[in-house]
N, CA, C and O of each residue as an XYZ file, in Angstrom:
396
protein
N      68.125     74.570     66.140
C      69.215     75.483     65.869
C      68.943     76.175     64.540
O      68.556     75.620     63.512
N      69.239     77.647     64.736
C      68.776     78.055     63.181
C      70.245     77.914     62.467
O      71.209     77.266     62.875
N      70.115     78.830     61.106
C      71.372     78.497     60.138
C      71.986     79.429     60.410
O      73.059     79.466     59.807
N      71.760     80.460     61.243
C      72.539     81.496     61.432
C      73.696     80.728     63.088
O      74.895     80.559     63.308
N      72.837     80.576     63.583
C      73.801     79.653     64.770
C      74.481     78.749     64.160
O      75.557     78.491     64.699
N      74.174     78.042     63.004
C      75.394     76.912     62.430
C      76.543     77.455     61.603
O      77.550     76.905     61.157
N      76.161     78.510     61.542
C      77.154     79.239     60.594
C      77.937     79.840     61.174
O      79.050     80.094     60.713
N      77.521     80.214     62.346
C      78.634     81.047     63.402
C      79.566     79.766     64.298
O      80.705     79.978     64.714
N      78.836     78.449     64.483
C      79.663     77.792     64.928
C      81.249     76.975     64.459
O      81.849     76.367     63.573
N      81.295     77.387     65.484
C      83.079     76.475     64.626
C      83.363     74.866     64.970
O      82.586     74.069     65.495
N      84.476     74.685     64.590
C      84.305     73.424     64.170
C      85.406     73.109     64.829
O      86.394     73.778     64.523
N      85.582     72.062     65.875
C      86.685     71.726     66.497
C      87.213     70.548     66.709
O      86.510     69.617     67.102
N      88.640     70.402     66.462
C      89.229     69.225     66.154
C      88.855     68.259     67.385
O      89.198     67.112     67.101
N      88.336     68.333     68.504
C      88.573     67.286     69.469
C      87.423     67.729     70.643
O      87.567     68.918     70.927
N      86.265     67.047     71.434
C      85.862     67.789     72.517
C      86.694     68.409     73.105
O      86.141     69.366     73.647
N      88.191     68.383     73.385
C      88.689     68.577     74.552
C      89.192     70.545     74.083
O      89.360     71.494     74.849
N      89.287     70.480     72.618
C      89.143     71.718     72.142
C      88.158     72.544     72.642
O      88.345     73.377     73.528
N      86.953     72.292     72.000
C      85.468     72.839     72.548
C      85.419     72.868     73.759
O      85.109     74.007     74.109
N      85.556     72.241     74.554
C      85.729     72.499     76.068
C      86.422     73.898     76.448
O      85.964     74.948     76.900
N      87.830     73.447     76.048
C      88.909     74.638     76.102
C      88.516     75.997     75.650
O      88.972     77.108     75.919
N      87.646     75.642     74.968
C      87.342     77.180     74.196
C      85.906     77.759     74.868
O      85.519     78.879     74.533
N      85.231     77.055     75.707
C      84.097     77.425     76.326
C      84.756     77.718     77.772
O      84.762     78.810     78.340
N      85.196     76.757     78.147
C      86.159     77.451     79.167
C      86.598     78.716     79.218
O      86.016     79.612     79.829
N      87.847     78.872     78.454
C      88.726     80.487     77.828
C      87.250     81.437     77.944
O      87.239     82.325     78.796
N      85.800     81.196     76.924
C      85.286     82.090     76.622
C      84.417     82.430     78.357
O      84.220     83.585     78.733
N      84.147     81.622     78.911
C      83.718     81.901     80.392
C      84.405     83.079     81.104
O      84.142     84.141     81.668
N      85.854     81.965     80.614
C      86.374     83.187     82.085
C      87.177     84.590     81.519
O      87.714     85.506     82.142
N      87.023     84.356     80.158
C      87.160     86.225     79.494
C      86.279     86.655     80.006
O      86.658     87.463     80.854
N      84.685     86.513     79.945
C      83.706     87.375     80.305
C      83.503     87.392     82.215
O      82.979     88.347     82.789
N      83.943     86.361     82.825
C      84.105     86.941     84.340
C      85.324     87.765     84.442
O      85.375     88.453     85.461
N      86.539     87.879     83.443
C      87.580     89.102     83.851
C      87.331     89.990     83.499
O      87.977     90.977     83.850
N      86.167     90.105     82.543
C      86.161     91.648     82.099
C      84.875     92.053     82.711
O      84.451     93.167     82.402
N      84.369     91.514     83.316
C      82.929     91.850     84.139
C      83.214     92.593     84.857
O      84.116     92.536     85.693
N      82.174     93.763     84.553
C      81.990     94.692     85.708
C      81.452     94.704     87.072
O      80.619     93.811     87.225
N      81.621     95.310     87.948
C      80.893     94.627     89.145
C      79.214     94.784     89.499
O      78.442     94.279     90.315
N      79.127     95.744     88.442
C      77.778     95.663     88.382
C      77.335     94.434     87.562
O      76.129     94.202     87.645
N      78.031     93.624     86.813
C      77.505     92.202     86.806
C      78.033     91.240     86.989
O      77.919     90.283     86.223
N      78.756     91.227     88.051
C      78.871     90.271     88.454
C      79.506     90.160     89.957
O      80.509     90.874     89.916
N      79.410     89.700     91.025
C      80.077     89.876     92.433
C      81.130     89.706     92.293
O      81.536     88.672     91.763
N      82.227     91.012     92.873
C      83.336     90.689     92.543
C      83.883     88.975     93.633
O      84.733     88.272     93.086
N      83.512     88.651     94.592
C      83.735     87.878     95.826
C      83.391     86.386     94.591
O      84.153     85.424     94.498
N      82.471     86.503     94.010
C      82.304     85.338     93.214
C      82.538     85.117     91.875
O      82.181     84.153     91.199
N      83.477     86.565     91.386
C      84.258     85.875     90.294
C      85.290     85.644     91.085
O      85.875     84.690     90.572
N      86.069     86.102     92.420
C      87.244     85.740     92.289
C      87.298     83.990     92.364
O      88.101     83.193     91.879
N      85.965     83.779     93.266
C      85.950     82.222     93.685
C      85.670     81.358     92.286
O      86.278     80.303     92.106
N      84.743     81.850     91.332
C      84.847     81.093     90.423
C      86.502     81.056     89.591
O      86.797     79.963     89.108
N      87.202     81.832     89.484
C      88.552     82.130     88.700
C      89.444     81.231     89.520
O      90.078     80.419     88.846
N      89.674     81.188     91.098
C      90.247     80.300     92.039
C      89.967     79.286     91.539
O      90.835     78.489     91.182
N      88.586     79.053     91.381
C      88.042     77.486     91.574
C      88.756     76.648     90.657
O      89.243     75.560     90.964
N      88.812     77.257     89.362
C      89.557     76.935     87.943
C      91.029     76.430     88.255
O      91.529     75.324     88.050
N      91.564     77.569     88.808
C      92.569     77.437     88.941
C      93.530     76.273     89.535
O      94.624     75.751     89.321
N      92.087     76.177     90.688
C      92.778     74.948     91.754
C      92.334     73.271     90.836
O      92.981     72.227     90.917
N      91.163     73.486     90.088
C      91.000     72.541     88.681
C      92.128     71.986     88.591
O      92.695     71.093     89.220
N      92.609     73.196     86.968
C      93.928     72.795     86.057
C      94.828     72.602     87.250
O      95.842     72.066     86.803
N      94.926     72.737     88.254
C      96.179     72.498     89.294
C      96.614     70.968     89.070
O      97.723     70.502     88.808
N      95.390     70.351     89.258
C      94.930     68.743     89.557
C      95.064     67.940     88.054
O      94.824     66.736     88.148
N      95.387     68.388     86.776
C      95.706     67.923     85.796
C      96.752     67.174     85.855
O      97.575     67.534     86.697
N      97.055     66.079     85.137
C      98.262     65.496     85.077
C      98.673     66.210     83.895
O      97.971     66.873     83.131
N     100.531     65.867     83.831
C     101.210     66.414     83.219
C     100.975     66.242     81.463
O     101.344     67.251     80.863
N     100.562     65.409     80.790
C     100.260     65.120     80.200
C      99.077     65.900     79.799
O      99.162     66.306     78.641
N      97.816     66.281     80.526
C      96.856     66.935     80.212
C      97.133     68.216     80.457
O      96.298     68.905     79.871
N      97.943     68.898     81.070
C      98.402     70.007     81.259
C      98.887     70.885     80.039
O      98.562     72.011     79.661
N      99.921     69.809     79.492
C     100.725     70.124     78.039
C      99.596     70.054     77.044
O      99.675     70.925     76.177
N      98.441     69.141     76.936
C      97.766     69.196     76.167
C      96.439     70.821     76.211
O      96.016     71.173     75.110
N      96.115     71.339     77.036
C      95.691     72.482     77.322
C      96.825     73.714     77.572
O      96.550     74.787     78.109
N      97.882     73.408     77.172
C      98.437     74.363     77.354
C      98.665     74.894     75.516
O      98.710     76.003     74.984
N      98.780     73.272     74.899
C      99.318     73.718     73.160
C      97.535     74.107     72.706
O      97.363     74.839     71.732
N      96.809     73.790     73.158
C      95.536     74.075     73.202
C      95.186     75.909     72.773
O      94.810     76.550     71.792
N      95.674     76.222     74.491
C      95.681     77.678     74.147
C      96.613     78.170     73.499
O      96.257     79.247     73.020
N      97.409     77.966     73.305
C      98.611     78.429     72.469
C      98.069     77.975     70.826
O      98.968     78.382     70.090
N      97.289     77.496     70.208
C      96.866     77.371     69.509
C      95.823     78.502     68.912
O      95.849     79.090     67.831
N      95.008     78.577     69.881
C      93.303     79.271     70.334
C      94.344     80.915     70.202
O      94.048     81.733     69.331
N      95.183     81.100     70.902
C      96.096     82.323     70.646
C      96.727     82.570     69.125
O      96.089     83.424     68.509
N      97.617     82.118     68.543
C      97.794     82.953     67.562
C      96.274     82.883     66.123
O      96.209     83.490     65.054
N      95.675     82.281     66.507
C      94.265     81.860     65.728
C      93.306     83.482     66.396
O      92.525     84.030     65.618
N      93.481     83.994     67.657
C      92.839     85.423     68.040
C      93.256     86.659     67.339
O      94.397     87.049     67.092
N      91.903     87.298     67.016
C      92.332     88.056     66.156
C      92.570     89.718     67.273
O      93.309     90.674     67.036
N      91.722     89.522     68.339
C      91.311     90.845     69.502
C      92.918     90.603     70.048
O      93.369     89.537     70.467
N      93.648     91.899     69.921
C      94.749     91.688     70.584
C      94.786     91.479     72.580
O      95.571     90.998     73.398
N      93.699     92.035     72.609
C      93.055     91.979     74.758
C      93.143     90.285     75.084
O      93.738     89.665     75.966
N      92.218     89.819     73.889
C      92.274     88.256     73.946
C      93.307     87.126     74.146
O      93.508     86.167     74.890
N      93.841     87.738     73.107
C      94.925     87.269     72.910
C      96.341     87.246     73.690
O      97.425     86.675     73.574
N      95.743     88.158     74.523
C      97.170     88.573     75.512
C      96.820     87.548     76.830
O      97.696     87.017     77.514
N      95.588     87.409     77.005
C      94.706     86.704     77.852
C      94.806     85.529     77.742
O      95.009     84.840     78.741
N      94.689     84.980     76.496
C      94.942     83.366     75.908
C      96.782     83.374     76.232
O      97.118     82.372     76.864
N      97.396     83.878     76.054
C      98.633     83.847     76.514
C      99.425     83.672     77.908
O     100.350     82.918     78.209
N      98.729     84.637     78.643
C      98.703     84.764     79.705
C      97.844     83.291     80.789
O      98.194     82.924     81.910
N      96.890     82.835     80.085
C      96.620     81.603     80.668
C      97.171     80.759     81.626
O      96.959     80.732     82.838
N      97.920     80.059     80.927
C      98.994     79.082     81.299
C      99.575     79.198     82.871
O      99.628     78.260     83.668
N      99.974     80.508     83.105
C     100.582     81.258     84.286
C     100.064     81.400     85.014
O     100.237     81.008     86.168
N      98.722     82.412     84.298
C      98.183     82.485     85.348
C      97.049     81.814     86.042
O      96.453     82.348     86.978
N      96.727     80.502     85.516
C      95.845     79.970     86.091
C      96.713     78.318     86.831
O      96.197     77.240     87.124
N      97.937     78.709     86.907
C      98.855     77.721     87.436
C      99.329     76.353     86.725
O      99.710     75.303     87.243
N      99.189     76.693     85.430
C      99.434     75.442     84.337
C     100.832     74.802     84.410
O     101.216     73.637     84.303
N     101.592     76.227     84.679
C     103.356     75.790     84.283
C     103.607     76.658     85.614
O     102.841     77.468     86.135
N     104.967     76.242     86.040
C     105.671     76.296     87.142
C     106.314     77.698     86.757
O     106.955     78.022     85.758
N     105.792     78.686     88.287
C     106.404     79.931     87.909
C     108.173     80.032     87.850
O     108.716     79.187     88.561
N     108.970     80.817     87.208
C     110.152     80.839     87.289
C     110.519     81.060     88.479
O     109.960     81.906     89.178
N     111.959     80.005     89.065
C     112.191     79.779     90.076
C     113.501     81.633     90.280
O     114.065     81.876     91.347
């Protein structure tokens, strides 16, 4: 690793952070992918796939990826991101849509 990669890396309180945040950073770059890179048929399946994932969380780990991104959010400085880190939760089926 050079010092320029250690210097750009951040530093995170918990794997389950770093996870979260490699996660988030995945599937920003399959929503904003163009279809010239990427199939649209296989981002939607990879974005599903996620989805049906966090589905399978217990409640407990749910809340914990949810203060996660809500964390990872007001810490974004790109307002696109940030609307995205917000939007999470919902839309990848974390919390129960309003009845």
């Amino acid at each position: 690793m050079t010092r320029w990669e250690t210097a750009l890396m951040p530093v995170y309180s918990s794997l389950t952070h770093a996870l979260a945040a490699a996660l988030v950073d995945v599937l920003w770059f399959i929503e904003g992918s163009e279809d010239e890179q990427m199939d649209p048929d296989d981002a939607v399946k990879v974005l599903e796939g996620v989805a049906h994932l966090v589905s399978q969380l217990s409640g407990d780990q749910r809340s914990e990826l949810i203060g996660l991104l809500e964390t990872m959010a007001e810490a974004e400085s790109d307002p696109a991101r940030r609307e995205f880190l917000e939007g999470f939760p919902e839309g990848f089926g974390l919390v129960d849509e309003a009845v």
